[in-house]
BADOKE-203579 format. One line per field, with one value per residue (C-alpha): x, y, z negated; chain; residue number from 1. Coordinates in steps of 0.2 Angstrom, whole numbers, plus 5000, padded with zeros to 4 digits. Layout:
<nodes>
x: X|... .
y: Y|... .
z: Z|... .
pami: A|... .
bado: NUM|... .
</nodes>
This chain:
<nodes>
x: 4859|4871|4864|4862|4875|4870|4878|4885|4871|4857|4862|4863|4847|4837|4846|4838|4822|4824|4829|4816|4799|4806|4801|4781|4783|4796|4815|4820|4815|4799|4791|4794|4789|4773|4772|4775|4758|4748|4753|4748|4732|4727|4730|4718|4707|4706|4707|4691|4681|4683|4679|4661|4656|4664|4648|4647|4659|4648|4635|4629|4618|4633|4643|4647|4638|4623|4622|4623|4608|4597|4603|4596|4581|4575|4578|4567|4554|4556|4551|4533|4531|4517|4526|4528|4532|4547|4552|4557|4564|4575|4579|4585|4594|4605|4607|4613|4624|4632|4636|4645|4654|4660|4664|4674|4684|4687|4698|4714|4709|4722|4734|4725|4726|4745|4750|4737|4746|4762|4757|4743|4751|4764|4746|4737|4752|4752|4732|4731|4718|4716|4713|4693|4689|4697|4687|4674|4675|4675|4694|4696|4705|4717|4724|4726|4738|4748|4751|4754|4738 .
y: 4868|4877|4889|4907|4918|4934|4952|4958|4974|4960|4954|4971|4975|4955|4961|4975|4969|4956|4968|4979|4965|4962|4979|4982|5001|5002|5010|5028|5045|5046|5031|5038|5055|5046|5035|5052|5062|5047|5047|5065|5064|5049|5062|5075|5063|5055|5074|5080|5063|5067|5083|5079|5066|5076|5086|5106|5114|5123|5107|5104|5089|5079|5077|5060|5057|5067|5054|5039|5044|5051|5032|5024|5034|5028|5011|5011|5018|5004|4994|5002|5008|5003|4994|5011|5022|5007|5009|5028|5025|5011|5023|5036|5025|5020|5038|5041|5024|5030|5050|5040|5029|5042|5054|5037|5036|5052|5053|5053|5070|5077|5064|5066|5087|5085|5076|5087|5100|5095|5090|5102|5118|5108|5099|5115|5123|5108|5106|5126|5124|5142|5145|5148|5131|5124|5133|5128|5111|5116|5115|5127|5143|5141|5123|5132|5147|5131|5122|5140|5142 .
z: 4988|4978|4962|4968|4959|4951|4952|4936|4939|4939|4923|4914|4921|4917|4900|4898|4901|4889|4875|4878|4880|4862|4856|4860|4858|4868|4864|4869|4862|4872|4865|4847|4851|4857|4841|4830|4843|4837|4820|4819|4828|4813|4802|4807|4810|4796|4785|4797|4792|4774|4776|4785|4770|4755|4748|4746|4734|4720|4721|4704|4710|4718|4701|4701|4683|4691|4706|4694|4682|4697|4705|4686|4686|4705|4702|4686|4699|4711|4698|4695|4712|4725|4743|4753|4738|4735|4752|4751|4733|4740|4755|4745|4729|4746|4751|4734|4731|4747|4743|4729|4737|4747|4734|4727|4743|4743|4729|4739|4746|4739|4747|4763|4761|4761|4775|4785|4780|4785|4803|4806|4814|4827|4830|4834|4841|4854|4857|4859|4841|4837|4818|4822|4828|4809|4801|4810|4807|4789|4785|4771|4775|4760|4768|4785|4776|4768|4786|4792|4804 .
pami: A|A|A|A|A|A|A|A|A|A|A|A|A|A|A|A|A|A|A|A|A|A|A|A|A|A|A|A|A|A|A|A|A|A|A|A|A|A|A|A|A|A|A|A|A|A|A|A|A|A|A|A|A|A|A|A|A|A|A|A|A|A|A|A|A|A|A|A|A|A|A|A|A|A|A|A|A|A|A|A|A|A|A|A|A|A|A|A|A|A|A|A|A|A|A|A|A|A|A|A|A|A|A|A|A|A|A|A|A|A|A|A|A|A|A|A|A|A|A|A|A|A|A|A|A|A|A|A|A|A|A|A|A|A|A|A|A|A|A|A|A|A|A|A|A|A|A|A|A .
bado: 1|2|3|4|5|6|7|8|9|10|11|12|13|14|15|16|17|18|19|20|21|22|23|24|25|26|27|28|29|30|31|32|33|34|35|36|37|38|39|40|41|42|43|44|45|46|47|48|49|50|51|52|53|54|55|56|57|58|59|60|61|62|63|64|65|66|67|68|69|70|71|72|73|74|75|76|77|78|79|80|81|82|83|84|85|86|87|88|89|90|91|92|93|94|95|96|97|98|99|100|101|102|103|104|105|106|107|108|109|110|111|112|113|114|115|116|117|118|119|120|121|122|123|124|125|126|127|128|129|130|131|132|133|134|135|136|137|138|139|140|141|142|143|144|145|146|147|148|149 .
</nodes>
């Protein structure tokens, strides 16, 4: 049986499909606009997380040097504790190795801060975010006049 022949359209068109397998995000302005939506929406994400774990402003108690001698001073209670007073000492020496881990990983805030500044008002603008619910969340009111909110 002779080989089927092909139209020149087909080809363009099996070509096409070829190119664009080769590229998982796809080509085309759309797929980039998407890629930038998601980008953006990482960013908030991420800035809102940070902003949940960081402690209070004005806090004393959560000075990183504060954390590591209250941390010494319960472990050298663990050691003469009795079985249920250990358990809440090693309940809150976790609490307080975690605050300052947290405070540790926060250290790119101002990193963080930046880029959420630069994406937040087209974000708010396109998700209808009213300056209210920011605030709300516990962005600070001077980060929303840099973005423009």
């Amino acid at each position: 049986m002779p080989a089927k022949k092909s139209s020149p359209r087909a080809a363009r068109s099996a070509s096409k499909r070829a190119v664009g397998s080769l590229n998982p995000r796809g080509a085309g302005r759309q797929s980039t606009k998407a890629v930038g939506l998601r980008e953006q929406a990482v960013v908030v994400r991420r800035y809102l997380e940070v902003l949940e774990q960081r402690p209070k402003v004005g806090s004393n108690s959560s000075a990183p040097e504060v954390i590591e001698r209250r941390i010494a001073h319960v472990r050298d209670q663990i050691a003469t504790a009795g079985t249920l007073r250990k358990l809440d000492l090693v309940v809150n020496r976790q609490r307080l190795e975690k605050l300052l881990a947290a405070q540790e990983a926060g250290r790119g805030y101002d990193r963080l801060e930046a880029a959420f500044v630069k994406v937040a008002k087209d974000y708010s603008d396109r998700k209808q975010i009213h300056r209210a619910a920011w605030r709300e969340m516990g962005v600070p009111l001077s980060v929303l006049k840099k973005a423009g909110i």
